[in-house]
Residue, then its C-alpha position, 0 to 999 in steps of 0.5 A: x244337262x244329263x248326261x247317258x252312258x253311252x250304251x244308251x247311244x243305241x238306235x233300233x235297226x233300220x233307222x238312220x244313224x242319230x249323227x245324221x239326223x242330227x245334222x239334216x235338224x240343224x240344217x233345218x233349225x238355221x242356227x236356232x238352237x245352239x249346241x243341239x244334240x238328240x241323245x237315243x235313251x231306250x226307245x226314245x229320244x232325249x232334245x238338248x241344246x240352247x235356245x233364244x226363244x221359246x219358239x225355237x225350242x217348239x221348232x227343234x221338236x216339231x222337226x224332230x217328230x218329222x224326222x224320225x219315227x222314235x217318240x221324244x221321252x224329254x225336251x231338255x233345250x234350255x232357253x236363255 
């Protein structure tokens, strides 16, 4: 996993803050994903965790899309 420093933590003005739309996709993924956490890097975003199935994974993207407006620079969700 990579690890950001954390100046990259920065999210633009006038979106919600990275903890809370990480919480609200938890919700929404019903334990899917394990460990999951969206790491802000530049303008973008950056999905981590652990996955089961690679539908999970597909899932954790799709709402994330959904969630925020910021694009996805990477998917580094590990399946096992």
């Amino acid at each position: 996993m990579t690890s950001f420093p954390a100046t990259a933590r920065t999210l633009p003005p006038g979106l919600p803050e990275l903890e809370q739309v990480e919480t609200h996709l938890q919700s929404r993924l019903h334990g899917r994903v394990r460990h999951f956490r969206l790491v802000a890097e530049g303008c973008g975003l950056v999905l981590t965790g652990h996955a089961r199935t690679y539908y999970a994974k597909q899932l954790a993207q799709h709402e994330v899309m959904e969630a925020t407006a910021l694009p996805i620079l990477a998917n580094e969700i590990q399946v096992y």
